[in-house]
N, C-alpha and C positions, 0 to 999 in steps of 0.2 A: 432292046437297045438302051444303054447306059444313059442317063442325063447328066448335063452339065451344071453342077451349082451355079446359080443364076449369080453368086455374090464372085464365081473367076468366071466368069463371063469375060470376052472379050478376042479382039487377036492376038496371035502368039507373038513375043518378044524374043528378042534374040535376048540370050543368057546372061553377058556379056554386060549388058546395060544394068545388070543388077549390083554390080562391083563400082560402078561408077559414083555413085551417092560415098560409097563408101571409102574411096581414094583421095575424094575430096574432103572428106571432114580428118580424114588423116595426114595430109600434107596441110590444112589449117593447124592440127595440133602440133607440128613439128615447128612451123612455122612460130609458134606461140614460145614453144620451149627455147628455141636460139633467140629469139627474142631476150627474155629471162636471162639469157644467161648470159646476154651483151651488157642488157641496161637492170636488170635487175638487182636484185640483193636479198641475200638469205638474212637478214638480221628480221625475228619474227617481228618485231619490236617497231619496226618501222614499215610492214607488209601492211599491215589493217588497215581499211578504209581511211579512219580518222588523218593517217600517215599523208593521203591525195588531198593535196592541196584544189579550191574550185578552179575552174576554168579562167582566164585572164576578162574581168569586167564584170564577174558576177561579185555581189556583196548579199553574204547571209547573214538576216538580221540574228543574236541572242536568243538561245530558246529563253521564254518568258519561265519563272517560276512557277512550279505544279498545287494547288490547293488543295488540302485533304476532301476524301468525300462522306469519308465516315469517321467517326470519334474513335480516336485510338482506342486498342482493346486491351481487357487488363480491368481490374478492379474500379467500381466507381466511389466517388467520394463517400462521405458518410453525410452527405446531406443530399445524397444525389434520390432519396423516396419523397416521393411528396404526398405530404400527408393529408392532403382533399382528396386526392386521387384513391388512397388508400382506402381511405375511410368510404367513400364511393362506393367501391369494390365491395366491401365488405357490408355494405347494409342492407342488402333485400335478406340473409341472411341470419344479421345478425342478434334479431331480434324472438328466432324462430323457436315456440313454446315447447319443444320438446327437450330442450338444453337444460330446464329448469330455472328455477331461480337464484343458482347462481352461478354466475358465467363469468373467467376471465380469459379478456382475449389481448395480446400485445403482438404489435409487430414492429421490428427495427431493421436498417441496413445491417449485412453480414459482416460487414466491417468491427474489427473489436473495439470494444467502449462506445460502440455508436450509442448513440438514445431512440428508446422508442420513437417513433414517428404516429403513434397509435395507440391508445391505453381504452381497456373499457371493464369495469368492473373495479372489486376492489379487493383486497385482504388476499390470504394465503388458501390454498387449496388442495386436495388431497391428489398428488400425482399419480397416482397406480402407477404403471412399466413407464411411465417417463423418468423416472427416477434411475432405472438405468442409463439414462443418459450422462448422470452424476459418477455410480459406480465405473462404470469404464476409464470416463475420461478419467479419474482418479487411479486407478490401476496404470492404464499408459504410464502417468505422470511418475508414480512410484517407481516400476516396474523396468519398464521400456519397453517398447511396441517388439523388442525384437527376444524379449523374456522367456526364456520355456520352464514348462515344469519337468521335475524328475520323479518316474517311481521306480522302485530299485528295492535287490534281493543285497540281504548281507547274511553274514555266515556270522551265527551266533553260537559255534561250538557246540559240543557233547552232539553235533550229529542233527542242529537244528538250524534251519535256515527260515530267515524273516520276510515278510513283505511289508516295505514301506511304503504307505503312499504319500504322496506330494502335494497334494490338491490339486491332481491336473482333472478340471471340468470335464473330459472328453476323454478318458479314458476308456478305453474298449474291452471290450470281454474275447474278442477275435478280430484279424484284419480288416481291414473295411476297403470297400471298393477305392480305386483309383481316383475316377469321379467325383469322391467324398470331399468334399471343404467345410472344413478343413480337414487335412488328412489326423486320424488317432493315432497314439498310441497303444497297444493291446495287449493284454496277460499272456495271451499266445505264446507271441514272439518274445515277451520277457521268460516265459518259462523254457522253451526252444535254448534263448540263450545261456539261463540258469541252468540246464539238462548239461548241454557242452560243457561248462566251464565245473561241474562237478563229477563229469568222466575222466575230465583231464587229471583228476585227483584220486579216480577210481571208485569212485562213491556214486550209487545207486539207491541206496536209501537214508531217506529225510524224516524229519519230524519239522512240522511248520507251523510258524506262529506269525500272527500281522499286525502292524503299527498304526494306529490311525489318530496317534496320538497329536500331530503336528496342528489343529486345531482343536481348540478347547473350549470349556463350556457347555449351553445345551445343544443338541443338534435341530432343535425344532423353536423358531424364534416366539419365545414368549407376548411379543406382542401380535401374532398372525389369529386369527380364528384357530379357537381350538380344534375345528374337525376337515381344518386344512389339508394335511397329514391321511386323516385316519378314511378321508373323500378322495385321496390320490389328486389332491391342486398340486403339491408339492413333496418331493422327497426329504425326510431326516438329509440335514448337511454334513458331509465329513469327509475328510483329506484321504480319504480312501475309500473309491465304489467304481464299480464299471457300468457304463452304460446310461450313467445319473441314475443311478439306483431302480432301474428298471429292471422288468424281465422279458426274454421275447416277446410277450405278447403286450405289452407296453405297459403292464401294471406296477403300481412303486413294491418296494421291497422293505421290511421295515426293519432289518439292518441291512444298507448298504454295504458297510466295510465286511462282514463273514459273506455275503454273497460273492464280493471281491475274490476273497477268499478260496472259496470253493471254488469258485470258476478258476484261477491259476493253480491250485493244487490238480484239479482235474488236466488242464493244459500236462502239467507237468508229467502225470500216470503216461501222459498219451505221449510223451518224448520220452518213456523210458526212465523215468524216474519213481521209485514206489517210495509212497506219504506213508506215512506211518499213524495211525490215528487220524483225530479231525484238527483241520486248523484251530488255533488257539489267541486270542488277544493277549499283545503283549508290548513290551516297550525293547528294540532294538537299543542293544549292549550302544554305548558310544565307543565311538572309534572302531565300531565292526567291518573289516572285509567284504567291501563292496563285491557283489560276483555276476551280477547283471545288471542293468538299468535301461528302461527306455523313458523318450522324451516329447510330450506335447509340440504341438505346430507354435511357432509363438504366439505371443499374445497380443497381437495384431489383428491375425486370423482369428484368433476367437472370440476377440471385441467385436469383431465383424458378425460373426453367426449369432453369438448374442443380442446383440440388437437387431437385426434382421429378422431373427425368427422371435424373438421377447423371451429368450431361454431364461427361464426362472432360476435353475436349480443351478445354470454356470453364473449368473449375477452374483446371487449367495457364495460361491466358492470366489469369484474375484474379488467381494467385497471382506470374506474372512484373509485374504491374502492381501489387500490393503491395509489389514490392521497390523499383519506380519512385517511389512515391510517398514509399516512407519512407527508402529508401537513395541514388534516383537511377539503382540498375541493376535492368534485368529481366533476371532471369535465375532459374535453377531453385535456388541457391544462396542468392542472393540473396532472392530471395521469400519462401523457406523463414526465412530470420532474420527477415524482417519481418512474416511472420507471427507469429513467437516476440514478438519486441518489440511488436508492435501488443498481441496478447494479453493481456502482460506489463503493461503499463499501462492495460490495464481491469480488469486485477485477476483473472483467469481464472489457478490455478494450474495451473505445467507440468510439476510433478514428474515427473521421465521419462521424458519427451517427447525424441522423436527424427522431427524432422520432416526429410522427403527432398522431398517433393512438397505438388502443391496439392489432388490428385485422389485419395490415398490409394493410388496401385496399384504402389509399393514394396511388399516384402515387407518392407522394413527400418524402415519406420514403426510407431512405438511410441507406445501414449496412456493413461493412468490413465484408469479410466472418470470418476472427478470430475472432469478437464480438460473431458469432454461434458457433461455437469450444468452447469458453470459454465456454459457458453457459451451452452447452452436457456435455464437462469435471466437471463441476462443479454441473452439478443434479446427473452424474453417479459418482461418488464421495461418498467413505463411511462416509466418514465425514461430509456430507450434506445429511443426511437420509430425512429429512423435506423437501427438493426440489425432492425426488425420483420420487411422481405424473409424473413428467415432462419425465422422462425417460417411464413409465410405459402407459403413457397416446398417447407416438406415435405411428402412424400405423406401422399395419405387414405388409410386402410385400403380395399382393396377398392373404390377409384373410384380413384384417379389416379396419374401416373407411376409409379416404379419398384413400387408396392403394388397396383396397380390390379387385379392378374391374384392377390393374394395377401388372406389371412383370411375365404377364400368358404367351404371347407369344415372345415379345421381349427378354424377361429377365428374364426365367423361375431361372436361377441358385441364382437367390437373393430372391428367396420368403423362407419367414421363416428366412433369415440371413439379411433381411435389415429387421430397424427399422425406420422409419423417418420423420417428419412433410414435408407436401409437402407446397408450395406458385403457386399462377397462379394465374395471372390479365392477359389481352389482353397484347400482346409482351413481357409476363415475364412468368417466370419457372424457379424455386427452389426448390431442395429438400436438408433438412438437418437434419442427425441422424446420427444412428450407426449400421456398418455392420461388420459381425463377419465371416471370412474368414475360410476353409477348415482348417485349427490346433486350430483353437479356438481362435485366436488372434481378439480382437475387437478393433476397428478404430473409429473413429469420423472424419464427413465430411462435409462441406460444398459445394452445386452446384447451382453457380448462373448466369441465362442466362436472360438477361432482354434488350437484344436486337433484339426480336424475328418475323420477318417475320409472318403477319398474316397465312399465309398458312402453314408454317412451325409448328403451335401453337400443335398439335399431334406429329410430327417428334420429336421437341425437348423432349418434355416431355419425349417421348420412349427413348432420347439420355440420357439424363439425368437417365434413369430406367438402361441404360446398363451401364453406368459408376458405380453409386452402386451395382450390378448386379455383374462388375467384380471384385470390393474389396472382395467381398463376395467367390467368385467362385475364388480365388488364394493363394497362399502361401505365402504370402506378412510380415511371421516373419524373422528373421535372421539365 
């Protein structure tokens, strides 16, 4: 025998009674609309609440005015660090022996032209990869964050066709994933397009020659360690290579530009085009017949990867392309002043600046730590949108490029609130960026220690991770 859910429980109802709830709230709504539409009035404008007058004998007093509860948001003064606070923060720290014996540390509001709020140390110091901080922001400057490079095929007659390169840093020797950031340019698809636009003429076979003449000079900088190079620290520089002069297996090549080379003549065999010989060094005829070209991501995007990852071998290419812009020559010499001069006219002081490279990996490179203050103050700067790259392009603590593996367990409290280009050569350690303290208050800093005990070369760096570590991790506004 069936049961009854105990929740319809009950005696039966006549059906009838269920319509009834329902008749009623429908002769209320009818009732409502003639209403409307005796006394009402459609003007939206005077339907809203605010439009009812109160009841006759009520009086509402004035709402009272509202007080803020938090400090408007948006930049804080340049006086808003205060500097006991700071200094606070900074000294279980700062005095820790494995930094060596000489140490400079500054810290100022992000604000531009602020002043230190913080000095400790004295004299100038050897930046290693902070000095890419310099090269970039100089590139921007020059350039424009929205800049590409070109490398490109021209048609140099009797049946021979050139490769120019541009000094695009990122150059590819084949397509690169989607995922890739920045996206390449690659010989591939320059040869693919050089293939097509020499069938259209009916020509199938080339003889080929390449240009890498667009930067000048040596390709290995005279003031680096001589077995720089010949150790694979760094590749020969030149306005023409793929892959920064690497080979699959990540080893340097010891000339970039014929490796170039080889690698798009071969592209080319494989679209149908037969090379005639072997590529040859040469200087494209002027005014030659462009017949393909591709184009680097701009130079926005590779100020970004550059600093992120400390790419050496793209520093040296933006900084020979600094000198182009502002002197006419690339070259390691040349770059080096026009990074001085670009500088120099945004106001960025150089007291003592001894600049050799773009990438910092002289040992003869000298920098005041306010030359790196200036240069943070001046990318985080709304008024310099075009030098942003530089702010956006440094590591997170403990997430990404050169920090990604650093502030996990010394210095857990600065991951995510430091931001900052690191430097390291054998007895040097540098980190310089911006860390953004418990109220929101953001700092620019400089940490340079370039008198470092080989054994100490871990210790320091970790000192250096807790001194950012604890701007971040204090209350260091007024």
């Amino acid at each position: 025998m069936a049961r009854r859910d105990p929740r319809h429980a009950g005696p039966a109802r006549d059906p009838w009674l269920h319509l009834v709830p329902t008749l009623v709230v429908l002769l209320v709504l009818a009732a409502a609309v003639v209403s409307w539409r005796v006394t009402g009035r459609a003007d939206a404008e005077d339907s809203g609440p605010a439009s009812v007058p109160p009841p006759p004998g009520l009086s509402l007093p004035s709402p009272a005015p509202l007080s803020p509860v938090a400090r408007p948001a948006g930049p804080s003064g340049p006086t808003s660090l205060d500097p006991a606070r700071v200094r606070e923060a900074l000294a279980p720290s700062l005095h820790d022996h494995d930094l060596g014996r000489h140490v400079r540390v500054l810290v100022a509001p992000v604000q531009q032209g602020a002043a230190p709020v913080f000095s400790s140390g004295r004299g100038v110091a050897t930046p290693a990869s902070t000095m890419k901080l310099l090269t970039t922001t100089a590139a921007l400057d020059a350039l424009g964050p929205e800049h590409t490079f070109t490398t490109k095929v021209v048609d140099a007659a009797r049946g021979r066709v050139v490769l120019v390169g541009g000094g695009d840093p990122y150059l590819a020797s084949k397509p690169v994933d989607r995922a890739t950031y920045p996206q390449r340019a690659d010989v591939r698809t320059l040869a693919r397009e050089t293939a097509a636009e020499l069938a259209r003429d009916g020509r199938r076979r080339v003889r080929l020659g390449y240009d890498a003449s667009l930067f000048t000079g040596p390709a290995v900088d005279p003031h680096w360690p001589a077995d720089y190079v010949p150790d694979g620290v760094v590749a020969p520089i030149t306005a023409l290579w793929v892959d920064e002069g690497r080979t699959a297996s990540g080893t340097k090549v010891a000339d970039p530009a014929r490796a170039a080379a080889d690698a798009f003549a071969a592209a080319l065999r494989k679209a149908g085009v037969a090379v005639r010989g072997k590529p040859r060094p040469e200087t494209a005829p002027a005014g030659a017949t462009e017949l393909a070209a591709v184009r680097s991501a701009p130079l926005a995007e590779i100020v970004e990867e550059t600093l992120t990852v400390s790419d050496n071998e793209a520093a040296e290419v933006l900084g020979h392309q600094v000198g182009l812009a502002v002197a006419g020559t690339g070259s390691f010499r040349a770059g080096a002043e026009a990074v001085e001069q670009t500088l120099t006219g945004l106001g960025v002081p150089l007291d003592g600046a001894r600049i050799h490279d773009g990438s910092g990996l002289s040992r003869e490179d000298r920098l005041d730590p306010r030359t790196l203050l200036a240069v943070l103050q001046l990318a985080a700067d709304p008024g310099h949108p075009d030098l942003r790259a530089v702010v956006t392009g440094l590591p997170v603590a403990g997430f990404t490029g050169s920090l990604d593996d650093r502030f996990d367990q010394s210095a857990p409290q600065g991951r995510g609130r430091v931001r900052a280009k690191t430097g390291t050569l054998t007895g040097i350690s540098a980190l310089a960026g911006i860390a953004t303290d418990r109220d929101g208050e953001a700092m620019v800093f400089a940490l340079m220690s370039d008198k470092v005990a080989l054994v100490d070369t871990l210790g320091a760096r970790a000192a250096l991770d807790d001194l950012a570590a604890s701007l971040a991790a204090c209350h260091c506004g007024r």
